[in-house]
C-alpha positions in Angstrom: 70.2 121.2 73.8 69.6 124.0 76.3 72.6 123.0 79.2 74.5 119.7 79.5 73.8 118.5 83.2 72.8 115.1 82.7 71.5 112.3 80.6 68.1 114.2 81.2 69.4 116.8 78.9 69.9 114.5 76.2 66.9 113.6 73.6 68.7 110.5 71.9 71.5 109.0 73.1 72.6 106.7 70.4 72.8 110.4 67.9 75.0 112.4 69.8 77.1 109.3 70.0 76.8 109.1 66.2 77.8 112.7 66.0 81.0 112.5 68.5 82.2 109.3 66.1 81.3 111.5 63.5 83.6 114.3 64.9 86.1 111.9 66.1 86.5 111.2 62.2 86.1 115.0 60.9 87.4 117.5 64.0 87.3 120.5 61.9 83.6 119.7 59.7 82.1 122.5 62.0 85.1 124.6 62.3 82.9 128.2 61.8 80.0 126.8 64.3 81.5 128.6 67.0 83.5 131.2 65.5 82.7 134.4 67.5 81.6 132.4 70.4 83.6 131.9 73.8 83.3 129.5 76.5 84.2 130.2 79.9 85.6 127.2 82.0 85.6 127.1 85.7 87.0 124.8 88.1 86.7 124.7 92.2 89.0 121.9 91.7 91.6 120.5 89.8 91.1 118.8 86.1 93.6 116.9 83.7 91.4 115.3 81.1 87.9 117.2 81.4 89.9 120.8 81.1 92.2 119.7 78.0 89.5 117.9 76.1 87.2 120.4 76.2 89.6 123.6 75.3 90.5 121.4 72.6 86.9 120.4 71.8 85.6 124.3 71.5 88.7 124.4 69.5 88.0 122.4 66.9 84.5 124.3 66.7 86.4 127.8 66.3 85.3 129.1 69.8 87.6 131.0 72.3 87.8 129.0 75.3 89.3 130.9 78.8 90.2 128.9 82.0 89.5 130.2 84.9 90.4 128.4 88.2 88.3 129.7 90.7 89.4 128.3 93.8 92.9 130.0 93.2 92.6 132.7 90.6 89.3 134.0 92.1 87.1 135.5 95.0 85.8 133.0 97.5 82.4 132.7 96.3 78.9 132.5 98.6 76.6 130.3 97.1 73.9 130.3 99.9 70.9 132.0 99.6 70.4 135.4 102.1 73.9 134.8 103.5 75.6 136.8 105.7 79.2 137.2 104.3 81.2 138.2 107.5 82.8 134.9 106.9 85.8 134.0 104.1 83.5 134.4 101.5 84.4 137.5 99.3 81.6 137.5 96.5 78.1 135.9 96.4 77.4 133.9 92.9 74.1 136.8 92.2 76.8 139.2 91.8 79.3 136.8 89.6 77.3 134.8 87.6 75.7 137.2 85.3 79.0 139.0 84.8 80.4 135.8 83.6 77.2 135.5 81.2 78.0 138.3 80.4 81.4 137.6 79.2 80.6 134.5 77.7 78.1 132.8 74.9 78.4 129.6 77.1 79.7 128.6 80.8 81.3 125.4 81.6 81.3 124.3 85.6 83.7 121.7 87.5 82.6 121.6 91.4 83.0 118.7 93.6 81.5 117.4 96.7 82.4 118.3 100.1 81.3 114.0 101.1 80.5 115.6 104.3 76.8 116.5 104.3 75.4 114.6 101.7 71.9 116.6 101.6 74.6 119.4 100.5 76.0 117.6 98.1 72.9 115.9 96.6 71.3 119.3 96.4 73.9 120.4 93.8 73.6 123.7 94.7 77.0 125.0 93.3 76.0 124.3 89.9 72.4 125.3 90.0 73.3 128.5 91.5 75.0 128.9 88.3 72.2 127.7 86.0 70.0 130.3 87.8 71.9 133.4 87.5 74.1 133.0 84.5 71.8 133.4 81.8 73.8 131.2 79.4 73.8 127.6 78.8 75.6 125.7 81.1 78.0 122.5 80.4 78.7 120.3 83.7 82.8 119.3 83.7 82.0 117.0 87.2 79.1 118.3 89.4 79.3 116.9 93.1 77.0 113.8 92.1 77.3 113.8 88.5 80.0 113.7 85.2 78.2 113.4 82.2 80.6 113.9 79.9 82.3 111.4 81.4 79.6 109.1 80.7 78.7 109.9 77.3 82.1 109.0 76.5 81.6 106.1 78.1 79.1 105.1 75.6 80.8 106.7 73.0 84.1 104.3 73.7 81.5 101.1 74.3 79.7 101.8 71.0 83.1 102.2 68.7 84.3 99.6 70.4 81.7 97.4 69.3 81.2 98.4 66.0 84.8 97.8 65.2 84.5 94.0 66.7 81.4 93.8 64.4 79.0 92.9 67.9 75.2 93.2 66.9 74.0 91.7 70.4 73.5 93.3 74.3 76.7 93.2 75.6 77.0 92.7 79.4 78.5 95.6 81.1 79.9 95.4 84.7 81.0 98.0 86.8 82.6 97.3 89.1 84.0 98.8 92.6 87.9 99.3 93.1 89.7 100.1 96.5 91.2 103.2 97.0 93.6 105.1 99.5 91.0 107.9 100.5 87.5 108.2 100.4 86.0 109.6 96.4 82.8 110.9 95.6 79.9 108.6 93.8 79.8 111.1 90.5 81.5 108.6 87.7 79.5 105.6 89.3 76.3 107.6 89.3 76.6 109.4 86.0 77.6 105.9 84.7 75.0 103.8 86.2 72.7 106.7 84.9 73.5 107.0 81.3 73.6 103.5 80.7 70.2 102.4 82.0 69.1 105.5 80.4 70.7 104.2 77.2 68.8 100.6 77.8 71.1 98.5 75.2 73.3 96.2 77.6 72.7 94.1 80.3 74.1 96.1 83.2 75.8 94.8 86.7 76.9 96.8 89.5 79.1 95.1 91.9 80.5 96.1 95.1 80.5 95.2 99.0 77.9 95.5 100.6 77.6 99.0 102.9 78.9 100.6 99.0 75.4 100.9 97.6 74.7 104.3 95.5 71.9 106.0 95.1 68.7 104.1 93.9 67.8 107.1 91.9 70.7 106.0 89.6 70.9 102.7 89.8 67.7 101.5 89.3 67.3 99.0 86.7 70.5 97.5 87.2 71.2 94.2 88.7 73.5 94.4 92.0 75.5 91.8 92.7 77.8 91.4 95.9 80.0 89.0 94.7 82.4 90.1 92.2 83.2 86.7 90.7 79.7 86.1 89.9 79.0 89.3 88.6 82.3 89.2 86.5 80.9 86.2 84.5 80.7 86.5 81.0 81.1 90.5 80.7 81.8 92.1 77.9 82.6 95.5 79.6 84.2 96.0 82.8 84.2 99.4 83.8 86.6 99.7 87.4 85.5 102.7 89.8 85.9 103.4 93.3 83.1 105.4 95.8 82.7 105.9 99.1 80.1 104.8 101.2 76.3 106.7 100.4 74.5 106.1 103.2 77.1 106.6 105.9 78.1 109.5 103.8 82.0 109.8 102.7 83.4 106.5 104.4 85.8 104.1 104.0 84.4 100.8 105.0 86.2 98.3 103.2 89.8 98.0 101.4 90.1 94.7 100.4 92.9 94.5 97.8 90.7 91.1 96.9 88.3 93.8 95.0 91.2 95.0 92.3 90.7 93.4 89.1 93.3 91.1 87.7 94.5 88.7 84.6 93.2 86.2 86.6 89.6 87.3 87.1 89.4 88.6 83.5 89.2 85.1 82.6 86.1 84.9 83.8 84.7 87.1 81.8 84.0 87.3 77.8 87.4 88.6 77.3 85.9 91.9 78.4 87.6 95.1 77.5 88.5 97.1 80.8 87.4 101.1 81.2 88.3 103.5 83.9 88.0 106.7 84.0 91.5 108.0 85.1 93.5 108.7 87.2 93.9 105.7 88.4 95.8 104.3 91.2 98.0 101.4 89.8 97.9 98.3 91.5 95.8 99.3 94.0 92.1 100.0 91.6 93.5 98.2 88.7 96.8 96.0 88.3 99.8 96.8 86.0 98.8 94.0 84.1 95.1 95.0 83.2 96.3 98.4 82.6 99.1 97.7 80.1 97.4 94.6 78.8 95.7 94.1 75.4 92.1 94.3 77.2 92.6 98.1 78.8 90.7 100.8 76.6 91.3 103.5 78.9 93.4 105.4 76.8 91.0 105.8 73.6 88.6 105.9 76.3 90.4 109.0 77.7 90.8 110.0 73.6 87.1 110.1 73.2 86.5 112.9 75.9 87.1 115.5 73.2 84.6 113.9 70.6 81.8 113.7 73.7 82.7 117.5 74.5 82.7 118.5 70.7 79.0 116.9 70.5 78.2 118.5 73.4 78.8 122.0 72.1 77.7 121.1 68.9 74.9 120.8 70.6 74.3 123.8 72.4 75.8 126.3 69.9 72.8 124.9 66.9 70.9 125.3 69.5 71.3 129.0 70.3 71.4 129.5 66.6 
């Protein structure tokens, strides 16, 4: 594995889940594999989970990881080709990014979208800017359409999950739209909707009003379903997420509280276990009920990010080898 941007980087799915369970059971098995190495992480934005998993992850493998927040720590940086800095940028990412692969074996990145100009957005630029000019491998912590390491633990979490209930057929997986108090970005759905078509072992569902469509270039190959009932029948997975409108970029259209899962419309489902991300806005995306209940598995969920990271850099560091 050359860089960890999405599921494209991936050659087998169902292995590098093997090898995060396998991690997850034996965190210190490759404990030399990165001794001598650093990681640099850098975040425009804030992080809980991502950052914390993935110092711990590089930890476990015996590299140095530094945090670096950019957007308070650092220069304002230009990522536009043949700017002209005379506004409140301070350094342009030609000049940073080989310094920092210089300073480091490998560079992890967490932007975000602006969800104002969605040709920005979708262009990733931030994070290809730094593929181009680093000269390292490059690890995405949340790119402004993507998180893929969300998603792999995603799969991870789905997989153990299975295995420990002994489940040998598809399992029907639903995600599922939530309301929110502010517009988010479409990364989780995306990178979700991505990795598990990609993956191609479930029967997958995305519901949501309609106006809250994602990109086709992720979700095709899913079913899409505007009636949450319906598509709530029989799951096996429900994974809760809100986005904001793709099309009319960035907008709140609807905020029906009707949309946040409950007891009640668990029941029609398989007893389905119920993922989110996190954070999570209680009682307004999911109910105190869901999230305390015996069907919630967003806290080994959250667990698992460290195993998906560890994987990950597993990955990259035999890689460099």
């Amino acid at each position: 594995m050359k860089q960890f941007i999405s599921v494209n980087d991936v050659a087998n799915i169902n292995a590098l889940v093997e090898k995060a369970l396998y991690y997850k059971a034996n965190p210190f098995a490759d404990k030399q594999l990165g001794a001598g190495k650093r990681i640099g992480l850098l975040f425009l934005n804030p992080s809980l989970r991502t950052r914390l998993s993935t110092q711990v992850a590089a930890s476990n493998l015996g590299m140095e990881a530094i945090v670096f927040n950019v957007d308070k720590e650092g220069w304002a940086l230009e990522f536009e080709e043949g700017a002209i800095m005379s506004g409140s940028t301070s350094e342009h990412i030609k000049d940073a990014a080989p310094i920092l692969g210089s300073y480091f074996d490998v560079l992890a990145i967490r932007t975000f979208p602006s969800l104002k100009n969605k040709e920005d957005d979708y262009s990733e630029m931030y994070i290809n800017q730094f593929i181009k000019y680093a000269g390292v491998p490059v690890v995405s912590l949340e790119s402004a359409t993507l998180h893929p390491l969300q998603s792999l633990t995603d799969i991870i979490t789905i997989q153990e999950n299975a295995k420990l209930e002994s489940r040998k057929s598809k399992p029907k997986i639903v995600l599922t739209w939530a309301p929110h108090v502010k517009p988010l970005p479409q990364c989780v759905a995306n990178s979700f909707a991505q990795w598990v078509n990609a993956w191609g072992e479930a029967d997958f569902v995305i519901t949501h009003p309609k106006d809250y469509e994602l990109s086709e270039q992720f979700t095709k190959g899913a079913t899409i379903i505007y009636d949450q009932d319906e598509a709530l029948k029989d799951a096996d997975y429900v994974y809760v997420k809100n986005w904001s409108t793709f099309t009319d970029y960035g907008k709140i259209y609807v905020n029906d509280p009707r949309w946040m899962l409950t007891n009640e419309k668990l029941q029609l489902t398989n007893n389905a276990k119920v993922m989110h991300c996190l954070p999570v806005r209680r009682n307004v995306e999911l109910s105190d009920e869901i999230l305390d209940g015996p069907n919630s598995i967003v806290t080994t969920e959250a667990g698992n990010r460290v195993w998906a990271a560890q994987a990950v850099l597993s990955e990259i560091l035999n890689s460099k080898r």
